[in-house]
C-alpha positions as CSV (number, residue, x, y, z in Angstrom):
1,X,14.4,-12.7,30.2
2,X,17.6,-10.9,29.1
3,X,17.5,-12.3,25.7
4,X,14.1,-11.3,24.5
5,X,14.4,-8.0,26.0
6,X,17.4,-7.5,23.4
7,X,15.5,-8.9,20.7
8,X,12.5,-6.5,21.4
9,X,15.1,-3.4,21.5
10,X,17.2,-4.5,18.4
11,X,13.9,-4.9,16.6
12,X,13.0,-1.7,17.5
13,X,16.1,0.3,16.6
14,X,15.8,-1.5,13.4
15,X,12.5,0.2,12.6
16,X,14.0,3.1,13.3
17,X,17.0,2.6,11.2
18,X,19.0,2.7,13.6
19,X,21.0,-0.5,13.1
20,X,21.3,-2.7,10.1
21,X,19.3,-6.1,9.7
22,X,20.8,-8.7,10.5
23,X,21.6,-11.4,7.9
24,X,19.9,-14.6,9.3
25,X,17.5,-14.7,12.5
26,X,16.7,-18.1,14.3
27,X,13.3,-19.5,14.5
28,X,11.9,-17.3,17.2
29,X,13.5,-13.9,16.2
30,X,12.4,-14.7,12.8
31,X,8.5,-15.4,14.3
32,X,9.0,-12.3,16.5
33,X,10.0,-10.1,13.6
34,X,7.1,-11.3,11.4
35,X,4.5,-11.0,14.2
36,X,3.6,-15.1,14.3
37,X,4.0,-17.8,16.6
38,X,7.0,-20.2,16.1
39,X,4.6,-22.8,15.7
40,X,3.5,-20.8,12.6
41,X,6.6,-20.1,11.5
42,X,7.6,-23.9,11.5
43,X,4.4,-24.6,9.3
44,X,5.6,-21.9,7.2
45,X,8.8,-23.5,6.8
46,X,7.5,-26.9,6.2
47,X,4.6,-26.3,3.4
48,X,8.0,-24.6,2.2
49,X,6.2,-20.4,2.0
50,X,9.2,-19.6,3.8
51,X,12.6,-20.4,2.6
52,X,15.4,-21.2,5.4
53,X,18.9,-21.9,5.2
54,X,21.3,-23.8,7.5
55,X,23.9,-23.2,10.5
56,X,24.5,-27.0,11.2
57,X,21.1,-28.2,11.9
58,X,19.9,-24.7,12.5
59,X,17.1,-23.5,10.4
60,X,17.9,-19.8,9.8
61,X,16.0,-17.3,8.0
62,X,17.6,-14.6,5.5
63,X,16.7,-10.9,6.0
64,X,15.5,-11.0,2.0
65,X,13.3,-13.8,3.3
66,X,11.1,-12.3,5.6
67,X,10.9,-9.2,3.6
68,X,10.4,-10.9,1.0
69,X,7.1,-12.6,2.6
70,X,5.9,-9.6,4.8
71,X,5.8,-7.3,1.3
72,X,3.0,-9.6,0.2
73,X,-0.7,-10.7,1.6
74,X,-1.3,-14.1,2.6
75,X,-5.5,-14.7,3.8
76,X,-5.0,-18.7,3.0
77,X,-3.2,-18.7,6.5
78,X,-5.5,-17.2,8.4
79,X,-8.2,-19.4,8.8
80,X,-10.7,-16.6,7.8
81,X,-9.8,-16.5,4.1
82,X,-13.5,-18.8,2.9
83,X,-15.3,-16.0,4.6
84,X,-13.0,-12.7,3.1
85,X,-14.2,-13.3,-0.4
């Protein structure tokens, strides 16, 4: 697919500073920048760990956002947590 093969490069020429963030990013680049499944994303967003905004009906996710949640740990979602202590 076209489309992801962009989202993979952008990504990476964002690591590499290369190109500024961009300002929102739709379920599945959001999911892709963070790592996680959309499925995981969308529980995210609905036990409300990850803040979205809107585009119409499209939930969109600020740049601030997912820094904001990568910066910190989160073992409650991993299943494993009970066993990590």
């Amino acid at each position: 697919m076209h489309n992801s093969l962009y989202v993979s490069t952008t990504i990476d020429l964002m690591a590499a500073g290369e190109l500024p963030p961009k300002l929102l990013y739709s379920r599945r680049d959001a999911a892709h920048a963070l790592s996680i499944s959309q499925r995981s994303l969308d529980y995210l967003i609905k036990t409300k760990r990850l803040k979205v905004r809107y585009l119409g009906k499209k939930p969109m996710v600020s740049f601030e956002e997912l820094e904001r949640f990568a910066s910190r740990d989160h073992r409650e979602l991993t299943g494993n947590a009970s066993r990590l202590n």
